[in-house]
C-alpha positions as CSV (number, residue, x, y, z in Angstrom):
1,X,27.3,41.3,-11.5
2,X,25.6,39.7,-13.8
3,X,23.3,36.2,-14.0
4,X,23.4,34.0,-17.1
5,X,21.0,31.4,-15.6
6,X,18.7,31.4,-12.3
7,X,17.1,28.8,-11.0
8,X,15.4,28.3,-8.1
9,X,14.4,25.1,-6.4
10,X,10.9,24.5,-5.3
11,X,10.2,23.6,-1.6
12,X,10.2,19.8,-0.2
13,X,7.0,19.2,0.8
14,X,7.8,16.8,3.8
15,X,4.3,16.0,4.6
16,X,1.5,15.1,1.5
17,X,-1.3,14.3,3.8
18,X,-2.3,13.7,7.0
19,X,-4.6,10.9,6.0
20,X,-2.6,8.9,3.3
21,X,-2.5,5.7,6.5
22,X,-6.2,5.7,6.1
23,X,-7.0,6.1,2.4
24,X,-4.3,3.3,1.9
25,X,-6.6,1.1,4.0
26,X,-10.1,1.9,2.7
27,X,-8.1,1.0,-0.6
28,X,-6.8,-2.3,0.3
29,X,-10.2,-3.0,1.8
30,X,-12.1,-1.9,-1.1
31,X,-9.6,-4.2,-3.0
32,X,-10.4,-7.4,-0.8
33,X,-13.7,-6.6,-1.0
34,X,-16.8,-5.0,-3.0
35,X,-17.0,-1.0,-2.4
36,X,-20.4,-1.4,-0.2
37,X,-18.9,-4.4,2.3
38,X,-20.3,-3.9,5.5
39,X,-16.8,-5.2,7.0
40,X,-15.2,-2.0,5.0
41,X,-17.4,0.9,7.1
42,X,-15.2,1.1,9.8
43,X,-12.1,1.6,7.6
44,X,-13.9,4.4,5.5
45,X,-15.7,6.1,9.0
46,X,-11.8,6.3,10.2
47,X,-11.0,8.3,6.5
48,X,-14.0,10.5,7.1
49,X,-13.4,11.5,10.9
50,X,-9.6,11.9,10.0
51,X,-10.6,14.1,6.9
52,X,-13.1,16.3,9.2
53,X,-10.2,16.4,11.6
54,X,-7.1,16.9,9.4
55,X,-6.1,21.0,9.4
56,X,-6.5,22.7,5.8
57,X,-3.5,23.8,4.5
58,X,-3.0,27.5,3.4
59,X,-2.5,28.2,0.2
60,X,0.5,30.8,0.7
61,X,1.3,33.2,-2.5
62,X,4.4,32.3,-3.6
63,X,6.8,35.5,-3.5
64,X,10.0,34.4,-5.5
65,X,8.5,36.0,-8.9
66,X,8.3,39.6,-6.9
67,X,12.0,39.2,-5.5
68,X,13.2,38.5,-8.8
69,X,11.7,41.1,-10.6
70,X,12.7,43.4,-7.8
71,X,16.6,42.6,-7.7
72,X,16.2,42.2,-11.5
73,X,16.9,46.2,-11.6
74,X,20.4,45.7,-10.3
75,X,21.5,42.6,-12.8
């Protein structure tokens, strides 16, 4: 058996961000309005508490280079 050309296909990565809703709105507010509005805090305290809340994402090692280069022996 034997390969001319591999390629593999990265993973969909369904979700970007937990907090895109409220960094869309302290945008449209800043926008509207000067960065330092007083009518913007509330907009910006919801980014922050969402950001303190929002689970980090592991960084997983990606294992596709070791599968290939194990298999590789019996191309």
């Amino acid at each position: 058996m034997k390969i001319e050309k591999l390629k593999v296909r990265p993973k969909r990565v369904e979700n970007l961000g937990a907090c895109i809703p409220e960094t869309a709105a302290v945008l449209t507010c800043w926008s509207n309005n000067s960065s330092d509005s007083p009518s913007c805090q509330q907009t910006v305290q919801a980014l922050t508490d969402c950001m303190r809340n929002a689970k980090s994402q592991k960084n997983r090692s990606n294992t596709v280079n070791y599968h290939l280069a194990r298999l590789s022996k019996y191309l």
